[in-house]
matplotlib code that plots the C-alpha trace (Angstrom):
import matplotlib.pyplot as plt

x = [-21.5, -21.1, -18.8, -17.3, -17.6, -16.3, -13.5, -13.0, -11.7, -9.8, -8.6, -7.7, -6.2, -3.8, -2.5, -1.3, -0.1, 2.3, 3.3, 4.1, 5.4, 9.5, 11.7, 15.0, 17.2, 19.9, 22.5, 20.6, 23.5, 22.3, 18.6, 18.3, 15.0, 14.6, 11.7, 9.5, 9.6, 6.3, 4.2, 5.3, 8.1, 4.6, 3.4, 1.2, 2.2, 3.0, 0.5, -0.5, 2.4, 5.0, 5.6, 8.8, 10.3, 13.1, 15.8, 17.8, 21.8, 20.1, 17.5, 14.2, 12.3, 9.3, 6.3, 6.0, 2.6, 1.1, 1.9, 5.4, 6.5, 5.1, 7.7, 10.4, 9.7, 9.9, 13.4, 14.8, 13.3, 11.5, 8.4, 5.1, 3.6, 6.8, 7.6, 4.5, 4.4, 7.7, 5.6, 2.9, 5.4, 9.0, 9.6, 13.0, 13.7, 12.3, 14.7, 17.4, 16.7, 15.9, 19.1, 21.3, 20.2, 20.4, 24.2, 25.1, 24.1, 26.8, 26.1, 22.1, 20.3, 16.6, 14.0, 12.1, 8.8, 7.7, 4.3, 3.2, 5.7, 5.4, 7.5, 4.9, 7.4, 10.4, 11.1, 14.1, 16.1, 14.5, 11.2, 9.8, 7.3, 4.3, 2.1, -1.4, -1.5, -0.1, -2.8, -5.5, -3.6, -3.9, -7.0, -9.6, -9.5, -10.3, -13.3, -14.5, -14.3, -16.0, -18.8, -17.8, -19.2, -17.0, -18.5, -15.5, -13.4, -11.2, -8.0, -6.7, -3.3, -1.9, -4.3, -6.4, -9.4, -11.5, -14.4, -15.8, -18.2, -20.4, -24.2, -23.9, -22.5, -25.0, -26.5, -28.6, -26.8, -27.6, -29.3, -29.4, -32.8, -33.4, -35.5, -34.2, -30.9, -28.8, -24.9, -23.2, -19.1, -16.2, -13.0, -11.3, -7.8, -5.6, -2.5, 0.0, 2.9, 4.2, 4.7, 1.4, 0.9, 0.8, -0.2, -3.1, -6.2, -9.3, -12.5, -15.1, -18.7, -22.0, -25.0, -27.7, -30.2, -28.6, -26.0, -23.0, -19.4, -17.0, -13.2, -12.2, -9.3, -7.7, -5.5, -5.6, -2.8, 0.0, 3.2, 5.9, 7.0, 10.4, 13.2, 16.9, 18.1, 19.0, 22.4, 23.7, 26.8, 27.1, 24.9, 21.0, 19.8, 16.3, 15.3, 14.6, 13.0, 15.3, 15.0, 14.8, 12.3, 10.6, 10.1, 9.6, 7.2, 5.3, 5.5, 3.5, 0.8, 0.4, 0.1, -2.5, -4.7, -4.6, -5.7, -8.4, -9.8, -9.9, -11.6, -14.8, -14.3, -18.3, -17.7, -14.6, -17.6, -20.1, -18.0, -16.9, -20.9, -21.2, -18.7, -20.1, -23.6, -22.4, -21.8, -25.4, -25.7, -23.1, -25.9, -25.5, -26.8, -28.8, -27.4, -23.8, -24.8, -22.5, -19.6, -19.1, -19.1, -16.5, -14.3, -15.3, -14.1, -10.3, -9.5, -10.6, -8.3, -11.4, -12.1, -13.8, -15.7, -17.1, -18.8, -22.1, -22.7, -22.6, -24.1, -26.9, -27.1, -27.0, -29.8, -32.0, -31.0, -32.7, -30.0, -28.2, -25.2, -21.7, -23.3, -25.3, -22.5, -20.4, -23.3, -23.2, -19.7, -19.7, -23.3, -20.8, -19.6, -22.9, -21.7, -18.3, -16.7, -13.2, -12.3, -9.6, -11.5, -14.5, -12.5, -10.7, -14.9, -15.8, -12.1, -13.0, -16.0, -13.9, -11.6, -14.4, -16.1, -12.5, -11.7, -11.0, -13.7, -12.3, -11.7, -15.0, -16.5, -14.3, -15.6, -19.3, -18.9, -17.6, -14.2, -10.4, -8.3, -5.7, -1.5, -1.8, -5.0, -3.4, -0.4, -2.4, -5.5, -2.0, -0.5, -4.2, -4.6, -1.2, -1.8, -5.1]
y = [-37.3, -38.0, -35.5, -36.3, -39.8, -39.9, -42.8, -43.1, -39.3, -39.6, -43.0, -41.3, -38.1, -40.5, -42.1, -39.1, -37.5, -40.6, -40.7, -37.4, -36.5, -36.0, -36.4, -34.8, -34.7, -31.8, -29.9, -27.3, -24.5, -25.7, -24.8, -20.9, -19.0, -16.4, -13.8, -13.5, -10.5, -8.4, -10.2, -9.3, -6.9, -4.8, -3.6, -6.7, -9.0, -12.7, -15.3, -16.9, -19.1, -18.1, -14.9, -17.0, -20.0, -22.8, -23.2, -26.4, -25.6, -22.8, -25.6, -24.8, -22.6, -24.3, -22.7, -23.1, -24.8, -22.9, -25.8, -26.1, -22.4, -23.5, -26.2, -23.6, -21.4, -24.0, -24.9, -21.7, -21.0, -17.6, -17.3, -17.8, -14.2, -12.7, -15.1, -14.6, -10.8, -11.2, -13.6, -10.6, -7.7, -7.9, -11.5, -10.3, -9.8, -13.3, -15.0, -13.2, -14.6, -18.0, -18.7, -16.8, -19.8, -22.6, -21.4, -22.1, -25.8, -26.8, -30.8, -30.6, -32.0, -31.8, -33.6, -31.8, -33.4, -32.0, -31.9, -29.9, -27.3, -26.9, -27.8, -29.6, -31.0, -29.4, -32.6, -34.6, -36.5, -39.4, -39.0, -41.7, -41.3, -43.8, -42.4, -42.1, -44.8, -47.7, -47.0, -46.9, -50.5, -51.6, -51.1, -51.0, -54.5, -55.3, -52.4, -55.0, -58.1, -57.1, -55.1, -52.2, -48.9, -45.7, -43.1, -40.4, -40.1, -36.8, -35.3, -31.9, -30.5, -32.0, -35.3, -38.0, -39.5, -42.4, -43.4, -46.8, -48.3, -51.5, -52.2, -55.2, -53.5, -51.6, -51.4, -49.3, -46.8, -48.3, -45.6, -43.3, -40.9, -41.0, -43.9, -45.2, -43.9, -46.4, -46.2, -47.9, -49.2, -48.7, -47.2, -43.5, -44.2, -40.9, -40.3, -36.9, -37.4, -34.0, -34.7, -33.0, -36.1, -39.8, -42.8, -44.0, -46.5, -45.9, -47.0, -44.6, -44.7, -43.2, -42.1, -42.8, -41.0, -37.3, -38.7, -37.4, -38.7, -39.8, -40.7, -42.9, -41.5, -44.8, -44.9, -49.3, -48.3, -45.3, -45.1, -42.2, -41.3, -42.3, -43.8, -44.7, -41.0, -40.8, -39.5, -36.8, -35.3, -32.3, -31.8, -32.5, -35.9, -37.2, -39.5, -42.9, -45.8, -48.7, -52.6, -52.1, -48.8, -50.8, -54.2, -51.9, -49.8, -53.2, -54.5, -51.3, -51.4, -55.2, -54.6, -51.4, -53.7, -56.4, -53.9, -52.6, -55.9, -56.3, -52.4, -54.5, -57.2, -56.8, -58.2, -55.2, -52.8, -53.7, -53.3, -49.5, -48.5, -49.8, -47.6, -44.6, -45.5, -45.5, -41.4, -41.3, -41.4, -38.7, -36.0, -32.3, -29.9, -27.4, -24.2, -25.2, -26.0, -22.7, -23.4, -27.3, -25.9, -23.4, -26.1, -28.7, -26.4, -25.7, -29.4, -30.3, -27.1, -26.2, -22.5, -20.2, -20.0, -23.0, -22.2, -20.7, -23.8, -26.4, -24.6, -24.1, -27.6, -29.3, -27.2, -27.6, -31.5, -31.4, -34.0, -32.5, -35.4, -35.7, -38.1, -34.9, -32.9, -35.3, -35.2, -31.4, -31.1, -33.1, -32.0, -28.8, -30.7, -30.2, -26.6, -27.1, -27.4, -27.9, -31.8, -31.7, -29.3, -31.6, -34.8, -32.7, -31.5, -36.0, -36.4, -34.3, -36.5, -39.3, -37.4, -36.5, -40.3, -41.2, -38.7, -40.3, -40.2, -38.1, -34.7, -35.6, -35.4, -32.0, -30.4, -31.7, -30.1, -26.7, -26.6, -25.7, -28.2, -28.1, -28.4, -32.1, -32.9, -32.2, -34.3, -37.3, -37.1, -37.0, -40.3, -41.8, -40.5, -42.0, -45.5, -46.2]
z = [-5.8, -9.5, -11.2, -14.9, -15.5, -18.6, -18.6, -22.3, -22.5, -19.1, -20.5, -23.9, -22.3, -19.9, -23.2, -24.7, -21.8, -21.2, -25.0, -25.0, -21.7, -21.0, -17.7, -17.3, -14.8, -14.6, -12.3, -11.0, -12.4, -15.9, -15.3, -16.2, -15.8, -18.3, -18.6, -21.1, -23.7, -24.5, -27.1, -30.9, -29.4, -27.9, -24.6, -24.6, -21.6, -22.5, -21.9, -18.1, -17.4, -20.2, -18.1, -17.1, -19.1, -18.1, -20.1, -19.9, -21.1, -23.8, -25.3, -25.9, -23.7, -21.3, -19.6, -16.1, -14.5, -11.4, -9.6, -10.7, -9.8, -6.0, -6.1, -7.5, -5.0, -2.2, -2.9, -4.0, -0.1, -1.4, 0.4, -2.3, -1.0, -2.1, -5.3, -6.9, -6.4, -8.1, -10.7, -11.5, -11.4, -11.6, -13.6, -14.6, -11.0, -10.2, -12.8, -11.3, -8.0, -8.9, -11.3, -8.3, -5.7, -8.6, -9.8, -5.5, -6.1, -8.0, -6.8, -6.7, -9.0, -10.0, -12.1, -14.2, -15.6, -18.7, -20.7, -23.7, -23.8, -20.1, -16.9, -14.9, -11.5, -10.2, -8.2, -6.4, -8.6, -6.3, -7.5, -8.4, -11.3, -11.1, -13.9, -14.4, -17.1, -15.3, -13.2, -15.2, -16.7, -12.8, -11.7, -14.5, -15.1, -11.6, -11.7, -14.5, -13.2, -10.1, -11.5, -9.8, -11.7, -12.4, -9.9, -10.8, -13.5, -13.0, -13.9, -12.8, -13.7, -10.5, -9.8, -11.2, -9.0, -9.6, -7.4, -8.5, -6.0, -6.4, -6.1, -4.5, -1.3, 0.1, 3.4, 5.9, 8.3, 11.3, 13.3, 10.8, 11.7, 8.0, 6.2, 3.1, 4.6, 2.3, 1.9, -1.3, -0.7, -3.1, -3.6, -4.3, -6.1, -6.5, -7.9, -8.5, -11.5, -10.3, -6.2, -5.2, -2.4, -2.6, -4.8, -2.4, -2.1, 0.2, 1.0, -0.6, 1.0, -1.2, 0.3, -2.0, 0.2, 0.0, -3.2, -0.7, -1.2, 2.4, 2.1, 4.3, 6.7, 6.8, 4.0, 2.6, 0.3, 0.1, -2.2, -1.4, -5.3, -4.1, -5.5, -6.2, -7.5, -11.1, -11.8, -13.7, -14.9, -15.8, -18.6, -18.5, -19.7, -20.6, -18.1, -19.7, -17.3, -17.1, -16.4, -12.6, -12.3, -14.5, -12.3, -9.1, -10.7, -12.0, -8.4, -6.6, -9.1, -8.2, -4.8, -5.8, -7.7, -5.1, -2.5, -4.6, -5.0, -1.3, -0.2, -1.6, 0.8, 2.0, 5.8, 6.1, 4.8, 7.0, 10.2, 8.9, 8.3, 11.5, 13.0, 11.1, 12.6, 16.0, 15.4, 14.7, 18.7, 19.0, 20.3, 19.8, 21.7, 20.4, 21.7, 21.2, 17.5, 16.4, 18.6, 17.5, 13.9, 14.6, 16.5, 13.7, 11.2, 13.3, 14.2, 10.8, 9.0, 6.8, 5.4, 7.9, 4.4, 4.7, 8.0, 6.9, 4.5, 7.2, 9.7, 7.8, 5.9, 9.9, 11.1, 8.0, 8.6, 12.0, 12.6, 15.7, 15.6, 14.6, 11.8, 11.0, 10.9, 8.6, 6.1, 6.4, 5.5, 2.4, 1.5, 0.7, -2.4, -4.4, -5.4, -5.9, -9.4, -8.1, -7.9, -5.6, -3.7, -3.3, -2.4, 0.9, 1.6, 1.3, 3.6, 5.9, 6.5, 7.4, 9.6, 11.5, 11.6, 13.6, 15.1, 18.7, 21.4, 23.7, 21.0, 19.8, 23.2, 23.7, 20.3, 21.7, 25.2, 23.0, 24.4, 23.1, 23.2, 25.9, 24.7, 26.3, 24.8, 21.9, 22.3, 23.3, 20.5, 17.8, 19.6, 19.4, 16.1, 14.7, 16.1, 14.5]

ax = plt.figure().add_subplot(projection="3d")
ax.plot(x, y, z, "-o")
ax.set_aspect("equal")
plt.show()
């Protein structure tokens, strides 16, 4: 599905963000949560995500993303129900907790990623930052060479997607009970600056019939944001890339753009739509219809939400197969505005395309999965 395609302000947005954004790396005693004071000295609460700022050795004061308060709470080991009640009700009482933990960490060191007054990544001082612009640098060009058309273009405060697929790499589903039921090849590319998941490449398959999205499972391409730590003394210390994060860095996006290139090898893409036609003769019976939904939705860890949607898009599909049920599930991305929420609905997709035989023929016959099925679908799983 097409969902903000617009690559000049993504493009434009990337710049500034990487000639604006600052890295530090401090002693975690030097990093002091303070809360926020009542607006103009008032009963007025302070603004979402200023209700608590960082200080770094009594500098300036930063906001605090969602995203990065999650990462805050994760090493601090307060658990999120409790940290964000703290958040909404007792900030003071939330500072006091955090800076108690940081002052017993006398040798641990964090990185903090900052962007527009905000602390964005409360990361390991091994993080690796591979940013969204030498990305865009990578990969782009190759879009352009090969013809390949921008599909996506989006970027949320924790990832950037882009979907680019090519019209030269299309091909019937073989088996498919639909006619006209052509599907277009391509690539996703995603990448988090703040530790929210992987630098990754994967294939990307478009249904021109229904205009649904499917992720590929098998991952062509991953990168850990990890690193040679960056040290620290005692004071903090803005985090400037040197000669050899510089060469390294150059060297992953190589090997990114070099894989791109080859995710539109057209033989490679034929043989996968021919694996996702074989699930067209994956039959499912009618009156277990309900049940292979509910055990889709468990081996799959979708919302329970989500249940009532593909249940009713498969039976209104009249396509009673696990290739009917993949289109059901990321038929759900029509309606949904969230991005990242939408790429997990077109991944799920995949996951269920190879899943191995014998847990789909388990979710077909309506049945749990025993503690040694279990076992034995992960070992499968893990050596595909």
């Amino acid at each position: 599905m097409e969902r903000n395609t617009n690559l000049v302000a993504l493009a434009t947005e990337v710049q500034r963000q990487f000639d604006t954004r600052k890295d530090y790396v401090a002693p975690a005693p030097a990093i002091h949560l303070d809360a926020a004071v009542p607006i103009d000295g008032g009963t007025n609460p302070p603004k979402p995500g200023r209700e608590l700022t960082v200080r770094l050795n009594g500098d300036a004061a930063y906001g605090i993303t969602p995203f990065a308060h999650k990462q805050i709470a994760e090493h601090v080991e307060i658990p999120a129900r409790y940290y964000e009640r703290m958040r909404s009700e007792a900030p003071a009482l939330l500072a006091e907790n955090v800076n108690e933990w940081l002052r017993r960490e006398p040798d641990t060191k964090r990185m903090l990623r900052t962007l527009d007054g905000n602390v964005r990544a409360f990361v390991s001082p091994k993080f690796h930052p591979l940013d969204n612009y030498d990305l865009l640098e990578s990969v782009l060009p190759t879009f352009r060479d090969i013809g390949a058309v921008i599909k996506q273009a989006q970027l949320t405060e924790t990832h950037i997607y882009i979907v680019a697929t090519l019209a030269s790499l299309r091909t019937d589903v073989p088996g498919s009970r639909r006619v006209g039921d052509i599907v277009e090849g391509g690539v996703i590319i995603s990448n988090s600056e703040v530790g929210d998941g992987t630098l990754y490449a994967r294939g990307y398959l478009n249904f021109l019939f229904c205009t649904n999205g499917m992720v590929r499972s098998d991952a062509n391409f991953k990168r850990y944001h990890v690193g040679k730590a960056v040290e620290a003394d005692a004071d903090i210390r803005e985090i400037l890339s040197d000669e050899a994060q510089r060469a390294d860095t150059k060297a992953i996006f190589l090997k990114l753009r070099d894989v791109t290139r080859a995710l539109f090898d057209a033989t490679a893409f034929r043989a996968y739509v021919k694996r996702v036609g074989d699930t067209t003769q994956d039959a499912i019976e009618a009156a277990k219809v309900e049940r292979v939904v509910d055990l889709t939705i468990k081996e799959l860890a979708l919302p329970e939400a989500r249940k009532a949607g593909i249940l009713t898009e498969l039976i209104k599909s009249a396509d009673l197969s696990r290739y009917g049920l993949v289109n059901a599930i990321t038929f759900q991305t029509h309606d949904e505005a969230d991005a990242e929420t939408a790429i997990e609905l077109e991944r799920a997709g995949g996951k269920l395309i190879d899943l191995p035989e014998t847990a789909w023929k388990r979710i077909a016959d309506g049945r749990e999965a025993t503690k040694k099925e279990i076992q034995a679908e992960a070992v499968m799983a893990a050596g595909r």
